[in-house]
C-alpha positions as CSV (number, residue, x, y, z in Angstrom):
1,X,112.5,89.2,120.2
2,X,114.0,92.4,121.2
3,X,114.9,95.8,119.4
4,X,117.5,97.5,121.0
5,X,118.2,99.9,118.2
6,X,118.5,100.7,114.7
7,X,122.0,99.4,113.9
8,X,121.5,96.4,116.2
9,X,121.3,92.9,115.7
10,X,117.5,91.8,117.2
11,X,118.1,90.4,120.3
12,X,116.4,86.8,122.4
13,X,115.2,87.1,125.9
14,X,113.4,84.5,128.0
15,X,111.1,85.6,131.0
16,X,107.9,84.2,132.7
17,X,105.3,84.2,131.1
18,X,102.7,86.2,133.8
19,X,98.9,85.3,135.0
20,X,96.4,86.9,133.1
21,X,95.3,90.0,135.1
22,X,91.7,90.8,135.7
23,X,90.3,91.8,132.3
24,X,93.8,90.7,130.1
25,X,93.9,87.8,128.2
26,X,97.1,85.7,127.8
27,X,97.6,84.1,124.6
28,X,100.4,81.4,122.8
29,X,101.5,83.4,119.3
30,X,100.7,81.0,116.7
31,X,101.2,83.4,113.6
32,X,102.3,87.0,113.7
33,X,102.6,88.5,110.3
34,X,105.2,90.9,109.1
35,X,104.4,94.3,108.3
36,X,106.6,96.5,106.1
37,X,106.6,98.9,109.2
38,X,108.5,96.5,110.8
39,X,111.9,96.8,108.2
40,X,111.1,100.9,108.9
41,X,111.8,100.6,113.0
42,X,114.8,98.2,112.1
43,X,116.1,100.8,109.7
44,X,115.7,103.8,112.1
45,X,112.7,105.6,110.1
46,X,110.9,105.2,112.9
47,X,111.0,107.1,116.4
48,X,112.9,105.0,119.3
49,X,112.2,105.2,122.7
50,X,115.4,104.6,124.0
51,X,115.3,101.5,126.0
52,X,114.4,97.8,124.9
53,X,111.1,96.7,123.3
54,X,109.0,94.3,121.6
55,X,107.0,94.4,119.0
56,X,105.1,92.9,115.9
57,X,101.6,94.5,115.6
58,X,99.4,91.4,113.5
59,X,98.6,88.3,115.5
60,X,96.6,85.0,115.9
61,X,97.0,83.1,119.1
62,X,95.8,80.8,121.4
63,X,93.8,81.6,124.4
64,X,95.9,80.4,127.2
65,X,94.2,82.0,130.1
66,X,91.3,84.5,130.6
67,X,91.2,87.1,133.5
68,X,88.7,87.9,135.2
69,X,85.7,89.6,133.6
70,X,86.5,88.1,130.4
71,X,84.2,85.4,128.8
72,X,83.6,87.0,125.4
73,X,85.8,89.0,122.3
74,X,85.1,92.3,121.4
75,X,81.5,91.4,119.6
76,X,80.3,89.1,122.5
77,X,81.1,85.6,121.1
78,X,81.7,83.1,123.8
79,X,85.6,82.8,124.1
80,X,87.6,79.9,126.1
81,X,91.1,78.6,126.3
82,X,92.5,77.0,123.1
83,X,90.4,78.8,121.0
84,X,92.0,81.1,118.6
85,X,92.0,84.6,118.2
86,X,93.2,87.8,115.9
87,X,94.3,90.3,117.4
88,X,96.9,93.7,117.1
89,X,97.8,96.2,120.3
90,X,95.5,99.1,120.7
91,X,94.0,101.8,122.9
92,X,90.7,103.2,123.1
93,X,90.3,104.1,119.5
94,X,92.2,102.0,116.6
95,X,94.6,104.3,115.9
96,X,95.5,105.1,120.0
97,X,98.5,103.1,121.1
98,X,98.0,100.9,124.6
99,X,98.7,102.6,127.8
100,X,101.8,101.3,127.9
101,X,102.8,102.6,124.9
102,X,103.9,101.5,121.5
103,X,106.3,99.6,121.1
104,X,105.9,98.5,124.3
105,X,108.7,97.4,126.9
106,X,110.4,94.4,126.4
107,X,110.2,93.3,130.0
108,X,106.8,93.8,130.8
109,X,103.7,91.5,129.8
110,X,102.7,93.5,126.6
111,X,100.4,92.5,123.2
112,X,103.3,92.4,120.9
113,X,102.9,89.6,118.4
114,X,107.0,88.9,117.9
115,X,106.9,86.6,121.4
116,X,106.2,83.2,122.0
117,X,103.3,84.9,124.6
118,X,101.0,87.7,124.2
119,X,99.2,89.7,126.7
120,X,96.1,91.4,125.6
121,X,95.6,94.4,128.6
122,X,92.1,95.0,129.6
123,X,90.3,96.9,126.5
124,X,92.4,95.5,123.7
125,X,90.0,94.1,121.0
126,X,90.4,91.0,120.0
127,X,88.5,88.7,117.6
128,X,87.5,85.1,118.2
129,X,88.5,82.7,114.3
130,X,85.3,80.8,113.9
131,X,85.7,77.4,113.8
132,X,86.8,76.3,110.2
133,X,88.0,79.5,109.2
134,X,91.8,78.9,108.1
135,X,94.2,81.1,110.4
136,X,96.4,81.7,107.1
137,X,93.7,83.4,105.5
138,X,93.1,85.5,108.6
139,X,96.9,86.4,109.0
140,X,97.6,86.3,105.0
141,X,96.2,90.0,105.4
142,X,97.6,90.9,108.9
143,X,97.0,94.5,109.5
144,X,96.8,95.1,105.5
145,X,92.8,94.3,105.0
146,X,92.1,96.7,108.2
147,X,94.2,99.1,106.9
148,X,92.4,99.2,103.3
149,X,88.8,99.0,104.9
150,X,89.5,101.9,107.1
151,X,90.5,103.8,103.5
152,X,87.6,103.0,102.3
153,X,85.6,104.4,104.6
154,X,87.4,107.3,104.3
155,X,87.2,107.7,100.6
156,X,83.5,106.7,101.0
157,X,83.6,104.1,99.0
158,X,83.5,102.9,94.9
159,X,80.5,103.9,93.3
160,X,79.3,101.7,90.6
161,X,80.9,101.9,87.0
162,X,84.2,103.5,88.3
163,X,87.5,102.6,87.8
164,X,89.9,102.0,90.1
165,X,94.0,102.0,90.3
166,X,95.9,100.2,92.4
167,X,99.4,101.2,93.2
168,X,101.6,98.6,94.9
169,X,100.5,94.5,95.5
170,X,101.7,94.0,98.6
171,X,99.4,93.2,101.3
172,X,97.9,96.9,101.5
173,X,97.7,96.6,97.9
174,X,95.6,93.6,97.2
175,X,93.7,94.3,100.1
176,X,92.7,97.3,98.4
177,X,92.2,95.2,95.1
178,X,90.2,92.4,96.6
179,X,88.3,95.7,98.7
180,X,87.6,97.5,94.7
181,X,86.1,94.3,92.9
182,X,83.7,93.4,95.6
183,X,82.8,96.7,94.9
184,X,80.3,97.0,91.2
185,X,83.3,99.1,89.8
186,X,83.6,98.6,86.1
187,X,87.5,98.0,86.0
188,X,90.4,97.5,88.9
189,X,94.3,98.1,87.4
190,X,96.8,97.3,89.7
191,X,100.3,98.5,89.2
192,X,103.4,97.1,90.5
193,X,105.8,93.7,90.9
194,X,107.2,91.4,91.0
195,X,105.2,88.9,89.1
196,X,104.3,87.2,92.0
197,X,101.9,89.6,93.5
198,X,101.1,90.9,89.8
199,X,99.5,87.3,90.0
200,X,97.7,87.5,93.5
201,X,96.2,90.3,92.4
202,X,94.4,88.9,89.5
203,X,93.1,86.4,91.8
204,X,91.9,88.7,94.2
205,X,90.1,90.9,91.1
206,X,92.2,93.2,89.1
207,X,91.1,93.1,86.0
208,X,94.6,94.5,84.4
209,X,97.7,94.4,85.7
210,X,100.5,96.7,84.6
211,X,104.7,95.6,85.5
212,X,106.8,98.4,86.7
213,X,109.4,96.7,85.3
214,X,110.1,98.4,81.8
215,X,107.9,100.7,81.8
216,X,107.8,104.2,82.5
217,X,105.3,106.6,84.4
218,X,104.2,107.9,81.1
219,X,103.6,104.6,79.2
220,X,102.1,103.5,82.6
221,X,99.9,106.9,82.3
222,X,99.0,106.2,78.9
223,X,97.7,102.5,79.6
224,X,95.5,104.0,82.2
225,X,94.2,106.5,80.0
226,X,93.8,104.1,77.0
227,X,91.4,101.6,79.5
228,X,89.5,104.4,80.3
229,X,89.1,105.7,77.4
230,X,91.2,108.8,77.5
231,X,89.3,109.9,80.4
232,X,92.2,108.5,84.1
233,X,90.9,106.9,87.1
234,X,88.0,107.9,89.0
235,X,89.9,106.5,92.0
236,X,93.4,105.8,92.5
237,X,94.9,103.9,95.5
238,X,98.2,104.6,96.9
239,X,99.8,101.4,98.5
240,X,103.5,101.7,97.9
241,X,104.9,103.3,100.5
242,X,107.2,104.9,98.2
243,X,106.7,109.6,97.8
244,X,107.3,109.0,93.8
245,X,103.9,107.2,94.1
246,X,102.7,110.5,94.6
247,X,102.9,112.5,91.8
248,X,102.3,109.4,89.3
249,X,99.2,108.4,91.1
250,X,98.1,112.5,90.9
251,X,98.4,112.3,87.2
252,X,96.1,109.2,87.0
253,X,93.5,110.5,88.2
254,X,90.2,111.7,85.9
255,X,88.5,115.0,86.4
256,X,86.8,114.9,89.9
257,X,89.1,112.0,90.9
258,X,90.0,110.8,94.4
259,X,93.4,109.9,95.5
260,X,93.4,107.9,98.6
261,X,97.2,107.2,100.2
262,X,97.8,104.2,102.5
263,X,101.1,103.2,102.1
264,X,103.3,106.5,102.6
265,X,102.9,106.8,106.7
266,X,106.8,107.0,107.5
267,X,110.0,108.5,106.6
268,X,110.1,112.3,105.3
269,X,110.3,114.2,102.3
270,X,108.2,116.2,100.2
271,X,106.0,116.3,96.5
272,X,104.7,118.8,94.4
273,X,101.4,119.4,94.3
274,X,99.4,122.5,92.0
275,X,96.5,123.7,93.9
276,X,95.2,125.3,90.5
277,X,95.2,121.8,89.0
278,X,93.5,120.4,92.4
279,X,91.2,123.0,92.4
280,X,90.1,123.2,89.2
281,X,89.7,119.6,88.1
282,X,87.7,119.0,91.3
283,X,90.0,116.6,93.0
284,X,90.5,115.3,96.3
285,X,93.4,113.9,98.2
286,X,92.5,111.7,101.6
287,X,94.9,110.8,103.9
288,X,94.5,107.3,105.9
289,X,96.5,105.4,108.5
290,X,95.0,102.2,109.6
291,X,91.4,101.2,110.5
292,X,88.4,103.8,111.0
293,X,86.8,101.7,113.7
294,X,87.5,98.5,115.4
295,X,85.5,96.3,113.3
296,X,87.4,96.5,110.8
297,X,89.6,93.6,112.4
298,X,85.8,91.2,112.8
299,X,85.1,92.3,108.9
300,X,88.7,90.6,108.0
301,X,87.9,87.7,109.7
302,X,84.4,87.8,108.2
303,X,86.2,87.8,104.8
304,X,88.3,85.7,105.4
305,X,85.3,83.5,106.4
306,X,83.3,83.8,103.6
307,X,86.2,84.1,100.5
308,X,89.3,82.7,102.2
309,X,89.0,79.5,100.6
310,X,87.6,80.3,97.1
311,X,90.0,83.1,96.4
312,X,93.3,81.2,98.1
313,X,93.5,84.1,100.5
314,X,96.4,81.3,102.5
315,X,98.4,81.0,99.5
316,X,99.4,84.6,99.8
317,X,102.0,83.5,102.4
318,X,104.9,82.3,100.7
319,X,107.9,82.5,103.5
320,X,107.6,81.0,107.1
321,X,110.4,81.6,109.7
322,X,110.6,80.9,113.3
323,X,110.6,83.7,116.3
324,X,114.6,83.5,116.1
325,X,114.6,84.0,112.4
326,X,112.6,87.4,112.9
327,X,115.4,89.6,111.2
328,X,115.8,86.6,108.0
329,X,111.5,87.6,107.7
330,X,111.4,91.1,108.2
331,X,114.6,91.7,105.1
332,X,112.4,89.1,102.9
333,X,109.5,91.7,103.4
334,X,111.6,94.4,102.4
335,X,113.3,93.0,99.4
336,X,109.8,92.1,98.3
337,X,110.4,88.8,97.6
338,X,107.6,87.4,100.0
339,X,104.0,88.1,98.9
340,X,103.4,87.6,102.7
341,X,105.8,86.2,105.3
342,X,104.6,85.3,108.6
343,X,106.6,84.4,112.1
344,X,105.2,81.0,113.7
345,X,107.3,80.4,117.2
346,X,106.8,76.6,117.0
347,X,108.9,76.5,113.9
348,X,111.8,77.3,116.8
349,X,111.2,74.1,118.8
C-alpha cells in the first residue's frame, strides 16, 4: 500500500517481489500492526518526502528466503524459512532510520510492514517467535511494549512502594501499565477510555482506573491525590499523545516526581511549564521516543512468551482488516475504537 500524500486516497501497487540479497532477509507479512503514527503521516503531521512510499513500522512475518550470511536473528538463534519473525525497519541504532530512509520508497525492496513482502536489508534486527509463542500476543503490542521499555530505562525504573499514573490505554499505555505492575510498585492508576481499554488495563495491572469521560482534570487530580494520600504520583506516564496531557500530568506528580512522556512525538504546539515549581519541588521531566537499545524488541517477545497467555495479551486486538483495507484500519485507530487493530494480507485473498 502506497502514500502518495496527505489528502490522498492510499494507493495499491503490484511488483516482484526481489531475491534476498546477501545479508537481507525476505519475508511474507503475516501481521503488521497499526501504530497511531500511522493516522499522523495520513493527516500530514508528519514530514513527506515528496515522491511515493510505503510504510507500516510493526511486523511478524514469514521467512521466505535468507541471503547470504544469514543463518541466525539478531541474538544468534538458528533461523530458516517458514519460521516466523518480529521485526520493525531500523539503522544502526533503534532510533536511526535504514539507509534508505524512512518511509522508504515505494518501488524499491524495503522493510515496511504495509506489503504483502518485506525486505529486511543487511543489519536490520529482527527476532525469531519461539515456537508456541502466539504471534497475536507478539503484535498485540507492536512497536508499543518497545516503546515503553525504552521509557523505562530512561526514567530508570519504579522503585518499590511508588505509585504510578498512567495517562492514556492504548497500546503505549498499557504497555506502560503491564511495564509498572511487574514492577513492586504499591499502586498503578491509569487514566483514560473508552471502557474498553479501561478494561485491558486492569487485566494488564492497574489497580484503579479513572474515565475521562465526566470528569474533569481537577476531580481527576483529586482522585490521585486521595489514593495517595494527599501526597500525587511518584511517577506519572504520558501515553496520550495529546499537549493537554501535559500540564495535567505535571500537576499529578508528588514532590520529587518524575514525568516520563511517550506519546506526544508529533505535531506542534506549546505548554507552560514554571521552572520555580520544577525547581523547587525536585522534579524531573524525561523525554523518550522509542526503544533505548535493540533488545527491547527480544524482551517483547520474551514477554509475550512468558505472560501472553495468562494475561490475554491476543485479545487486545479487536479489529482485523486486510492490506486493501489499510485506510478502514488506520481511521479505527484513530477514532479509538480498536484497542489494537492489526493488517493481515491474507485476509485479501
Amino acid at each position: 500500500m502506497v502514500f502518495v500524500g496527505s489528502g490522498h486516497p492510499l494507493e495499491c501497487w503490484d511488483g516482484e517481489v526481489a531475491d534476498a540479497g546477501p545479508g537481507a532477509v525476505v519475508v511474507r507479512v503475516v501481521k503488521a500492526g497499526v501504530c497511531g503514527t500511522d493516522a499522523h503521516r495520513l493527516d500530514g503531521d508528519l514530514p513527506e518526502v515528496g515522491h511515493p512510499v510505503t510504510f507500516g513500522h510493526e511486523g511478524i512475518g514469514e521467512i521466505v528466503s535468507l541471503g547470504e550470511g544469514v543463518a541466525t536473528d539478531h541474538w544468534g538463534s538458528p533461523v530458516r524459512p517458514g519460521e516466523l519473525v518480529y521485526f520493525g525497519p531500523s539503522g544502526p541504532t533503534p532510533a536511526a532510520a535504514p539507509a534508505m530512509g524512512w518511509p522508504p520508497p515505494a518501488d524499491l525492496p524495503n522493510p515496511a510492514a504495509f506489503q504483502d513482502y518485506a525486505t529486511l536489508p543487511p543489519y536490520n534486527p529482527f527476532t525469531r517467535i519461539p515456537e508456541g509463542t502466539d504471534p497475536d500476543a507478539v503484535i498485540a503490542f507492536g512497536c508499543a511494549m518497545p516503546t515503553a521499555l525504552g521509557g523505562m530505562a530512561r526514567l530508570g525504573g519504579v522503585k518499590p512502594g511508588q505509585t504510578v499514573v498512567v495517562q492514556g490505554c492504548g497500546p503505549v499505555g498499557l504497555s506502560a501499565t503491564l511495564l509498572s505492575s511487574l514492577t513492586l510498585a504499591r499502586q498503578v492508576i491509569v487514566i483514560g477510555e473508552p471502557s474498553n481499554r479501561l478494561a485491558a488495563s486492569t487485566v494488564l495491572g492497574a489497580t484503579t482506573t479513572i474515565a475521562l469521560g465526566g470528569t474533569t482534570g481537577e476531580d481527576r487530580r483529586g482522585q490521585v491525590r486521595q489514593l495517595t494520600q494527599g501526597r500525587g504520583a511518584d511517577v506519572v506516564i504520558e501515553c496520550t499523545g495529546r499537549m493537554e496531557a501535559f500540564d495535567e500530568g505535571m500537576n499529578l506528580l508528588a514532590d520529587d516526581g518524575r514525568y516520563l512522556v511517550l506519546g506526544i512525538y508529533s505535531g506542534h504546539g506549546t505548554v507552560p511549564l514554571d521552572p520555580v515549581r520544577l525547581n523547587n519541588r525536585n522534579l524531573a521531566v524525561i523525554g523518550s521516543l522509542g526503544p533505548s537499545t535493540f533488545a527491547d524488541y527480544r524482551t517483547t517477545v520474551q514477554l509475550a512468551q512468558r505472560h501472553g497467555e495468562r494475561l490475554r495479551f491476543a485479545e487486545l486486538i479487536t479489529h482485523r482488516f486486510g492490506l486493501t483495507q489499510l485506510e478502514e484500519a488506520i481511521g479505527v485507530g484513530r477514532a479509538g475504537v480498536a484497542i489494537k487493530a492489526v493488517v493481515e494480507p491474507s485476509r485479501d485473498g
